[in-house]
C-alpha positions as CSV (number, residue, x, y, z in Angstrom):
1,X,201.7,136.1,78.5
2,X,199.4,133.8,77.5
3,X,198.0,133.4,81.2
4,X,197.2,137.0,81.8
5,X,195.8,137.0,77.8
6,X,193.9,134.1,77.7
7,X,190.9,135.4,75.3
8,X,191.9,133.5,72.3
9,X,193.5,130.4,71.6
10,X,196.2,131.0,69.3
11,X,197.0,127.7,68.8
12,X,193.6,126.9,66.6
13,X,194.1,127.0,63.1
14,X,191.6,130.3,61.8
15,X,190.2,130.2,58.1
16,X,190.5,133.7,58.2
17,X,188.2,134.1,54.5
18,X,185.5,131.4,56.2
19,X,185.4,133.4,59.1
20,X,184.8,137.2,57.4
21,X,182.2,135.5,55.3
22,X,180.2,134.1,58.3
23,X,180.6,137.4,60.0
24,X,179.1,139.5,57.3
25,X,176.1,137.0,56.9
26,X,175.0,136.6,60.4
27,X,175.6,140.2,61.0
28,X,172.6,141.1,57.5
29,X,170.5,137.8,59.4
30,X,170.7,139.9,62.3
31,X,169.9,143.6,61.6
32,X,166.5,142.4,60.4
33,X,165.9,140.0,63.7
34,X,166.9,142.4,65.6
35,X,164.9,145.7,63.8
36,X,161.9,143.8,64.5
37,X,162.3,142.7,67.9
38,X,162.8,145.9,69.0
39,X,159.8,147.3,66.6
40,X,158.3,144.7,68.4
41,X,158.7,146.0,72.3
42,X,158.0,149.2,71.3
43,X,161.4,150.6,71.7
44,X,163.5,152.5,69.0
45,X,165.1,150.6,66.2
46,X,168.4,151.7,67.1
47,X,168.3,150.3,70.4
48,X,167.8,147.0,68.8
49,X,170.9,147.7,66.4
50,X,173.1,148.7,69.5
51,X,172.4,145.6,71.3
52,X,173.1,143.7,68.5
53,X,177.0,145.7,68.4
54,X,177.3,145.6,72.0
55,X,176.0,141.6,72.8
56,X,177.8,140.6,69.9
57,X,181.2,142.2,70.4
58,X,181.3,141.5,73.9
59,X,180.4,137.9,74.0
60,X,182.5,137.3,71.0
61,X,185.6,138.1,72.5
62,X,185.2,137.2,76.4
63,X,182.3,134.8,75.8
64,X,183.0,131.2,76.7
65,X,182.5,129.8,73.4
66,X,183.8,130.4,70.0
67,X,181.5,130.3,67.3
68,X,178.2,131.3,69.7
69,X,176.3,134.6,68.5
70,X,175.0,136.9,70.9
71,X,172.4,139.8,70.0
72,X,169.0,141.4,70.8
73,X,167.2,137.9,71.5
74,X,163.7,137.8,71.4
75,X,163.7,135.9,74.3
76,X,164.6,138.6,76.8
77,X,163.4,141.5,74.6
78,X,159.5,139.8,75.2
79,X,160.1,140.3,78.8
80,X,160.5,143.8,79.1
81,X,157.5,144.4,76.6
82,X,155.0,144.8,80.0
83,X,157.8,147.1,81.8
84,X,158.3,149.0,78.7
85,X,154.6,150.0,78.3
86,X,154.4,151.2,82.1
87,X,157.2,152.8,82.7
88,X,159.4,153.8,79.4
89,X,162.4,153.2,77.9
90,X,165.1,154.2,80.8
91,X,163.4,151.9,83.3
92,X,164.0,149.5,80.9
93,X,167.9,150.4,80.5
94,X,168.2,150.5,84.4
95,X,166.6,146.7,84.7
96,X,168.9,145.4,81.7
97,X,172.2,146.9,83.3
98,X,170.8,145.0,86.6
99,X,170.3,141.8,84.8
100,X,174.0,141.7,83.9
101,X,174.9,142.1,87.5
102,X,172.6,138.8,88.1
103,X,174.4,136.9,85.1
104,X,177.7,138.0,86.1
105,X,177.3,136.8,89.6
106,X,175.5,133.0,88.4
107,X,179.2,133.1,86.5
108,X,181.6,134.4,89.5
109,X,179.5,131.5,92.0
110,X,179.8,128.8,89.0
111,X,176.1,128.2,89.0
112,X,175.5,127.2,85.0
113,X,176.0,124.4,85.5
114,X,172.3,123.7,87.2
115,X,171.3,124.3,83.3
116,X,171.4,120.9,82.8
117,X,168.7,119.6,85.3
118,X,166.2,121.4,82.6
119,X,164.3,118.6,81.3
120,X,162.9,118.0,77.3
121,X,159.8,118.9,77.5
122,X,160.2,121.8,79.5
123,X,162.5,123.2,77.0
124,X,160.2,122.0,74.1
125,X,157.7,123.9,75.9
126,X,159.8,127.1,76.5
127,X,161.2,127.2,72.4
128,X,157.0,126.4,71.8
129,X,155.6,129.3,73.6
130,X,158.6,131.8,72.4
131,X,157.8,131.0,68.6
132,X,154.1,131.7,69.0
133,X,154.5,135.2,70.8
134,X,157.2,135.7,68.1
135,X,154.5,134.6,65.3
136,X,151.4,136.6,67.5
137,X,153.2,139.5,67.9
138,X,153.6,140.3,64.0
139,X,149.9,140.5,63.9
140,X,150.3,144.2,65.2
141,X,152.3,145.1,61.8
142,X,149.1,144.7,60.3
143,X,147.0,147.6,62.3
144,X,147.7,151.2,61.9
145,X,147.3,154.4,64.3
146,X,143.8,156.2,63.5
147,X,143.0,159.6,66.0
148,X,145.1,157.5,68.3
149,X,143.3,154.2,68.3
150,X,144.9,150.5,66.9
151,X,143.3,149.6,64.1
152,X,143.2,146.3,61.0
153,X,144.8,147.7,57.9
154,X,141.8,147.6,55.3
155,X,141.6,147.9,51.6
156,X,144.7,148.3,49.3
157,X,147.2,148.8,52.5
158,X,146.4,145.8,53.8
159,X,146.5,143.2,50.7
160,X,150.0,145.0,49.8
161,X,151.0,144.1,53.2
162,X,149.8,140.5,52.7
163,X,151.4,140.5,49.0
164,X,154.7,141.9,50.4
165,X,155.0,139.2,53.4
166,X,154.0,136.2,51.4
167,X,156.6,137.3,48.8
168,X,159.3,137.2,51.5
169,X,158.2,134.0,52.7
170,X,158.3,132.7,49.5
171,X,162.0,133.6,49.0
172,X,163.0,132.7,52.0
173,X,161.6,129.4,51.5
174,X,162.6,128.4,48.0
175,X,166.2,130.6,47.4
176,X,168.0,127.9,49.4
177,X,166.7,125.4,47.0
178,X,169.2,127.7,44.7
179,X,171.9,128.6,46.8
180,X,172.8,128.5,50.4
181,X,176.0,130.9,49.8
182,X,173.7,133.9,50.9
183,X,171.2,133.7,53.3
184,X,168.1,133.2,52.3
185,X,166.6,136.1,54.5
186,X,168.6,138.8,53.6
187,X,167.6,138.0,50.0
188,X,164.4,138.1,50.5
189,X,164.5,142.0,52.2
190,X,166.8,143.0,49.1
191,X,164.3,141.8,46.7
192,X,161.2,143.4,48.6
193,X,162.9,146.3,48.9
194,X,163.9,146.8,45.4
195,X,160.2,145.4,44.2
196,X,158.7,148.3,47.0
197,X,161.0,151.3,45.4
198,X,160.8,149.7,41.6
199,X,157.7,149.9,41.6
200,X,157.0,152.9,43.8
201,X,154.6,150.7,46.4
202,X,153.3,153.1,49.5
203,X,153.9,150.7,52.2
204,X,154.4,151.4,56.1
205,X,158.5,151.2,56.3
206,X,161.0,151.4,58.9
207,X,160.9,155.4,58.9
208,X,157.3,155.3,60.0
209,X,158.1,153.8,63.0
210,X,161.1,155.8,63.9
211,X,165.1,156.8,62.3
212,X,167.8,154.5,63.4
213,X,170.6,157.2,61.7
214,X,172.8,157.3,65.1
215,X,176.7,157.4,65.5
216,X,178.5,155.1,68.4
217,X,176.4,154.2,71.4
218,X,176.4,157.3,73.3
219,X,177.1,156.3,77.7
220,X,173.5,157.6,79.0
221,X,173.0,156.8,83.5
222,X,169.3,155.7,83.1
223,X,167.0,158.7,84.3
224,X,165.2,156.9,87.5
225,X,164.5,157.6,90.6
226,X,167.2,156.0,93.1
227,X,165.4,154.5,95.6
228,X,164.4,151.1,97.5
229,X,160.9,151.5,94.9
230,X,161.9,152.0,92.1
231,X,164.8,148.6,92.9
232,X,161.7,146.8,94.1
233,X,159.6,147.7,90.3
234,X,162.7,147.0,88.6
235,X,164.4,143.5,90.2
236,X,161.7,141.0,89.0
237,X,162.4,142.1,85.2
238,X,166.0,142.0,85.9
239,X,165.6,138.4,87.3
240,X,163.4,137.1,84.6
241,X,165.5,139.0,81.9
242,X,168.7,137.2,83.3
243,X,167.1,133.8,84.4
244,X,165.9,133.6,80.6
245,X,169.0,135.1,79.1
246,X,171.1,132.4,81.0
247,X,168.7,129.8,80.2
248,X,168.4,130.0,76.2
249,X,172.3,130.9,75.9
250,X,173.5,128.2,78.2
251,X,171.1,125.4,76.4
252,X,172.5,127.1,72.7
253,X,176.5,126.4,74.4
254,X,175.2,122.6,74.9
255,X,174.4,122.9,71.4
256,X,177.3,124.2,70.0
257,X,179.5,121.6,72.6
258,X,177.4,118.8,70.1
259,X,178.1,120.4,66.5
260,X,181.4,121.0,67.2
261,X,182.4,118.1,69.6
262,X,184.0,120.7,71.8
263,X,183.8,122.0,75.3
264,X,182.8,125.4,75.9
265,X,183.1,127.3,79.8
266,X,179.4,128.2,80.7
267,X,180.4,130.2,83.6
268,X,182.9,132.1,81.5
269,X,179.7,132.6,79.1
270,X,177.5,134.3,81.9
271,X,179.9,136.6,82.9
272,X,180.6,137.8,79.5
273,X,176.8,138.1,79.0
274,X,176.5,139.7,82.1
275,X,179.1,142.3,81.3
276,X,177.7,143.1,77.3
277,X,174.1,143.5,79.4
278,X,175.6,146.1,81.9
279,X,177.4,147.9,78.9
280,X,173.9,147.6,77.3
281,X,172.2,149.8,79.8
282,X,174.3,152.2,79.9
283,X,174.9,153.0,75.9
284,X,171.1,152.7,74.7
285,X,170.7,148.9,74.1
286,X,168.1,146.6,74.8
287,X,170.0,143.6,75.5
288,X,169.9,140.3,74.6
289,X,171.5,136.4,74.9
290,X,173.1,134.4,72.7
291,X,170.3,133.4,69.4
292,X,169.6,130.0,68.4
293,X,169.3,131.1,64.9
294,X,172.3,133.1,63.7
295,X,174.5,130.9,65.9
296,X,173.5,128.2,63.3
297,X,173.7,130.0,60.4
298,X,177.7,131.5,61.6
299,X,178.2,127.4,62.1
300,X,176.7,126.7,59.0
301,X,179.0,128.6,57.2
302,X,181.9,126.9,58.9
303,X,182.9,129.5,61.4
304,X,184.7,128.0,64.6
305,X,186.5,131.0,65.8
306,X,185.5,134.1,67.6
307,X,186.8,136.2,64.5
308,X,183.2,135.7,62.8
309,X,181.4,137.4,65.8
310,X,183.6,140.2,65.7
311,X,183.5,140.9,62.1
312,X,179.5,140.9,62.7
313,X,179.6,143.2,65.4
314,X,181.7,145.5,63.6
315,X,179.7,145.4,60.4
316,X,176.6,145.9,62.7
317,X,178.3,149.0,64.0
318,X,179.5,150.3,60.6
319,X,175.6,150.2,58.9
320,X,174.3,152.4,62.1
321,X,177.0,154.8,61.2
322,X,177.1,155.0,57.5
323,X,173.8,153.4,56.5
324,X,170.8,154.2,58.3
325,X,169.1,156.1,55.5
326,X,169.0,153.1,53.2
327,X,167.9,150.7,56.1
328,X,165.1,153.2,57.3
329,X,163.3,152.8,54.1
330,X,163.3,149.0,54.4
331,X,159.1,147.6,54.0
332,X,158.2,146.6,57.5
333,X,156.7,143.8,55.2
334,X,160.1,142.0,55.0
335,X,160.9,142.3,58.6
336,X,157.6,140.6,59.1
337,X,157.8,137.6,57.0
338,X,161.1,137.1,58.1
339,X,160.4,137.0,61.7
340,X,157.1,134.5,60.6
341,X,159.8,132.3,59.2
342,X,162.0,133.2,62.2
343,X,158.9,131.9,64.2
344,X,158.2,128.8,62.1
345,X,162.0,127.9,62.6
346,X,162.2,128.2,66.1
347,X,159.4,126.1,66.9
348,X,160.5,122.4,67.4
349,X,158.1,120.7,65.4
350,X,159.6,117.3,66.4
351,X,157.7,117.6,69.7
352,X,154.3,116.8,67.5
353,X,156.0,113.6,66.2
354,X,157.0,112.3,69.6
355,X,154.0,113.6,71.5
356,X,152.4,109.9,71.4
357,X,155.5,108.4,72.3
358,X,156.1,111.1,75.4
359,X,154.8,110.3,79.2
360,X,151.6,111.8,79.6
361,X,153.0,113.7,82.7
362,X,156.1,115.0,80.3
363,X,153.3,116.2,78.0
364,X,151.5,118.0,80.3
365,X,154.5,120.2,81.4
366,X,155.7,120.8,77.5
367,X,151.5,122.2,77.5
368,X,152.3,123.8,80.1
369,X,155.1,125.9,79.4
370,X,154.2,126.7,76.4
371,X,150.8,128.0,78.0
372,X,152.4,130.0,80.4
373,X,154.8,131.6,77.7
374,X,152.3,132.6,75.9
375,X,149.4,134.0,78.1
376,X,152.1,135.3,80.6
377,X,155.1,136.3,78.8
378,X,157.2,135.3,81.8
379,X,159.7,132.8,80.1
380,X,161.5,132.2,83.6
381,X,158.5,131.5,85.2
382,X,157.3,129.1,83.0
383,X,160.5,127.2,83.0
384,X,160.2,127.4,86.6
385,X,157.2,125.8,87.4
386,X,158.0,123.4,84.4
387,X,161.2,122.1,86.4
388,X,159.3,122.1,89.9
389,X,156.6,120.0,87.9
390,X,159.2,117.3,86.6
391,X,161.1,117.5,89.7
392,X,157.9,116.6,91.2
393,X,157.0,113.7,89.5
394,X,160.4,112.4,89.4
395,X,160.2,112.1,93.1
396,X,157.0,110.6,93.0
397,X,158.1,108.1,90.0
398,X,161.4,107.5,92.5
399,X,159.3,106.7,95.5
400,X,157.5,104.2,94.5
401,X,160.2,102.4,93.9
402,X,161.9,101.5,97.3
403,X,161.3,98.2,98.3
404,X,162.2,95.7,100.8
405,X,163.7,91.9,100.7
406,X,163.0,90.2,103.5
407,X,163.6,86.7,105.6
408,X,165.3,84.9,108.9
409,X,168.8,83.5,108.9
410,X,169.6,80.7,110.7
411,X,170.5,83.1,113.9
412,X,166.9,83.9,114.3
413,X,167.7,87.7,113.0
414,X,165.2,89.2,110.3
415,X,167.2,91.0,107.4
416,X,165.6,93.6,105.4
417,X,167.6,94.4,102.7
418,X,165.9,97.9,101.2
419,X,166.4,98.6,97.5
420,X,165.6,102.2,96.1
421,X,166.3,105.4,97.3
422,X,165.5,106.6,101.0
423,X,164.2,110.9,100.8
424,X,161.4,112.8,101.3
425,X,159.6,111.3,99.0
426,X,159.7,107.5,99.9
427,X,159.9,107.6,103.7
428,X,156.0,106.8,104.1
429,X,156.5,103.7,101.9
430,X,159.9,102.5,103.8
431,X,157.9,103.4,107.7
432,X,155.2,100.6,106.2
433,X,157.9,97.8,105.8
434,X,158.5,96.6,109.1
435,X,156.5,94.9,111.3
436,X,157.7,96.0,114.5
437,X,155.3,93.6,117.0
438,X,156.0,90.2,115.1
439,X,159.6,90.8,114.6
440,X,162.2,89.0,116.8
441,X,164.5,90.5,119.0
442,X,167.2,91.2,116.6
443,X,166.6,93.2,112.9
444,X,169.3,94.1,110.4
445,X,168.5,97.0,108.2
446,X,170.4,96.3,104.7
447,X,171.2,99.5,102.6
448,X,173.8,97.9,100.6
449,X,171.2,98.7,97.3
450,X,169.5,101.7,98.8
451,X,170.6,105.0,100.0
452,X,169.9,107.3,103.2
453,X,169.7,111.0,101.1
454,X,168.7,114.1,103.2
455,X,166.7,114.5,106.3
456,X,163.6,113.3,105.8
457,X,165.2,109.9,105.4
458,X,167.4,110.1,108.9
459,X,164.4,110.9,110.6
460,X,162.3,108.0,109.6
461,X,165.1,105.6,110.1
462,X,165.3,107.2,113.6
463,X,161.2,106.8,114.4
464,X,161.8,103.2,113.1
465,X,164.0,102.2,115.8
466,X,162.3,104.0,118.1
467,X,159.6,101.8,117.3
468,X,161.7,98.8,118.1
469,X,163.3,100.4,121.1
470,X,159.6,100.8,123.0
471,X,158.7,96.7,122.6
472,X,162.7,96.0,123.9
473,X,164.1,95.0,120.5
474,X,167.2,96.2,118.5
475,X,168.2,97.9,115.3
476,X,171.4,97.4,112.8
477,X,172.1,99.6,109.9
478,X,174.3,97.9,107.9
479,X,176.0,98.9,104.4
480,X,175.8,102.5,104.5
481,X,177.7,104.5,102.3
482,X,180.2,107.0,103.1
483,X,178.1,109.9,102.6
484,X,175.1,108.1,104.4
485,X,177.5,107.7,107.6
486,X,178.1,111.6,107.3
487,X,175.0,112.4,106.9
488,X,174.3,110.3,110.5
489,X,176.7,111.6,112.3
490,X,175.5,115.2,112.0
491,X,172.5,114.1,112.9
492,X,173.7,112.3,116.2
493,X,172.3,115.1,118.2
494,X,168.5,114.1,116.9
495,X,168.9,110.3,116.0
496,X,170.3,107.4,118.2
497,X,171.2,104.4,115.8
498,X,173.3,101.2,115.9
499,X,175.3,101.1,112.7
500,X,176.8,98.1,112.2
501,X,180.1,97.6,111.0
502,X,181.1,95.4,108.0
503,X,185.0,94.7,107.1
504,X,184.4,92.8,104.3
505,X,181.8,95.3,102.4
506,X,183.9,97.9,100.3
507,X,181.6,101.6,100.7
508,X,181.4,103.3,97.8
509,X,181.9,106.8,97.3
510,X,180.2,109.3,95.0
């Protein structure tokens, strides 16, 4: 039974009371997060609500690690902000359902894994540029619609708003210095919203923007034209949205694996975000990826189960049924200084305090990424070309380091024993080695402390003893791994080689 009904682990001890509690708080961390993301998008609050029941269910119960919260991130809601504004809301549904076809297939092919070879700064960079647009995009709270036109708040309207948001970032600041038992943001909309009704304050509210009274996520087919266009408009979003969605949930698994000292399944992970995101598109969500935030607070308060995203979901779901009219007259106010603390949280200040102790190349791509995060919106791309950067320079770093020993043993043969890697990247430095005319009639190549690793490096080990060949002398290869040999003899139809053969050397094998 427990083969064909593998979704929990029955065998783990749940605090059942730990678990409820950490439900209900991540689930009133997350109505506001996820409110204001989708205020921020431009799309209806209640999409941002049903992504927040749908991610959160889904990935609570299929998801490939307990204790991980899933919801309407800000990090895939940015990019659909651009596709939003040109084409509406269902274009957006039809290029969230897509992205969960892309994440379920990374999952099936058991690709997560390549999350790894994401290096420091480029995530610094990444987390850097997300808290900014967060932080920037708050700024539009403060305008209002005049005969159509964006305008600054001015007056009294604007030094409530300012009044309202530092108040909120004042409570979320100091409550904790009180109590941690309740988090500190939800406190801090409570007591603006009671302060805003008390004392009868005319404020912009969630109302003004639109109602999020709605029942269970009606199943809506996205209203677009099917056609090889509209696939083509639609398919970079989709890969960005899922690239990114992969990306920040993936890297919060790995952090999770360290708080916990447990193991979670990353491909299991991007299957079940793959499947909440097709469910998304088709029942009037936004979608989303796991968050960095309430994942800490549901750890926080000493959740380890999937039973604490469930009961978050649920209570998610049961405020869009039963208690839209109280959150609609929530101060956008709150929701503001909450996401500036939100903003303020997510960014990794650390990366100031190390920035003189980083590689000037390794501060360059954190610059970088953040730049292109922030002028661009395109999260994926920035990690992208942050990756391709390192990658880069690693290779460059790695090819300067091949070297070669060499002498004459008493047999009149010249050894050069190589040390370093032998790839793309070093095969200029290796060809400039030898010296072909002044060598005797004998060499022996010496890989014991080097390795042959793609193409690049067969071919220049080939043009070297053609060198050799054309003035009548020979080549050995000598100590070459077992992959190195493999990678020879598929090559025997391009290459002609001598390798040598040594009994008493033990290959190793990776």
């Amino acid at each position: 039974m427990k083969q064909y009904f593998n979704l929990f682990d029955f065998a783990q001890k749940v605090n059942y009371k730990t678990e409820i509690l950490a439900g209900l708080t991540v689930a009133m961390t997350m109505i506001p997060e996820s409110l204001s993301f989708a205020i921020l998008a431009g799309f209806p609050p209640l999409v941002g609500l049903y992504a927040a029941f749908i991610m959160g269910l889904v990935t609570a119960i299929f998801g490939g690690r307990p204790g991980l919260i899933s919801g309407g991130a800000g990090a895939t809601v940015i990019v659909l902000i651009a596709l939003m504004k040109s084409h509406g809301l269902e274009y957006v549904f039809a290029a969230v359902a897509l992205a969960g076809v892309l994440q379920i297939m990374v999952g099936l092919f058991k690709l997560g894994k390549f999350i790894r070879l994401v290096p420091q700064p480029v995530m610094f960079g990444f987390v850097n540029g997300l808290a900014i647009i967060i932080f920037m995009s708050q700024l539009e709270q403060f305008k209002t619609m005049i005969n159509g036109e964006s305008v600054w708040l001015s007056g009294s309207p604007m030094f409530i708003m300012l009044a309202l948001v530092a108040l909120t970032i004042a409570i979320v600041i100091f409550f904790p210095k009180i109590t941690k038992a309740v988090p500190a943001s939800l406190v801090a909309i409570i007591v603006v919203f009671i302060v805003v009704l008390g004392l009868g304050i005319q404020t912009k509210t969630v109302a003004d923007i639109a109602s999020i009274s709605g029942g269970f996520p009606p199943f809506h087919i996205p209203e677009i034209p099917l056609s090889f266009e509209t696939l083509q408009l639609i398919f970079p979003y989709a890969l960005i949205m899922a690239s990114v969605g992969l990306t920040e949930g993936l890297l919060t698994l790995n952090l999770v694996d360290e708080i916990t000292g447990t193991k979670g399944n990353g491909n299991r992970e991007c299957i079940a975000q793959g499947s909440a995101n097709i469910l998304n598109g088709f029942f009037f969500g936004m979608g989303g990826c796991p968050m960095i935030a309430q994942t800490l607070v549901n750890l926080s308060a000493g959740s380890r189960a999937r039973l604490s995203g469930i009961v978050a979901a649920l209570t998610i779901l049961v405020i869009i049924l039963f208690a839209a009219p109280v959150i609609e007259k929530l101060p956008i106010a709150a929701l503001v200084g909450v996401m500036i603390m939100v903003a303020i949280g997510t960014f990794e200040w650390v990366s100031f305090r190390i920035i003189n102790k980083m590689p000037k190349h390794d501060i360059f791509v954190l610059i970088l990424v953040a730049g292109i995060t922030v002028v661009l919106h395109n999260l994926a791309l920035a990690v992208l070309i942050g990756v391709i950067i390192s990658a880069l320079v690693f290779a460059w770093e790695s090819a300067k380091r091949i070297r070669a020993r060499k002498y004459i043993d008493d047999k009149g043969i010249k050894h050069y024993e190589i040390y370093g890697p032998l790839f793309f990247g070093s095969t200029a430095v290796f060809a400039e080695k030898f010296d072909v005319f002044n060598d005797p009639q004998e060499v022996i190549i010496d890989f014991k402390e080097s390795k042959i690793s793609d193409m690049s490096a067969i071919d220049v080990v080939n043009k070297i003893t053609e060198r050799y060949a054309k003035v009548g002398k020979k080549i050995h290869l000598l100590h070459l791994s077992a992959d190195c040999r493999q990678l020879l003899q598929n090559a025997e139809g391009v290459i002609e080689i001598n390798i040598m053969e040594d009994p008493t050397y033990k290959v190793a094998v990776d």
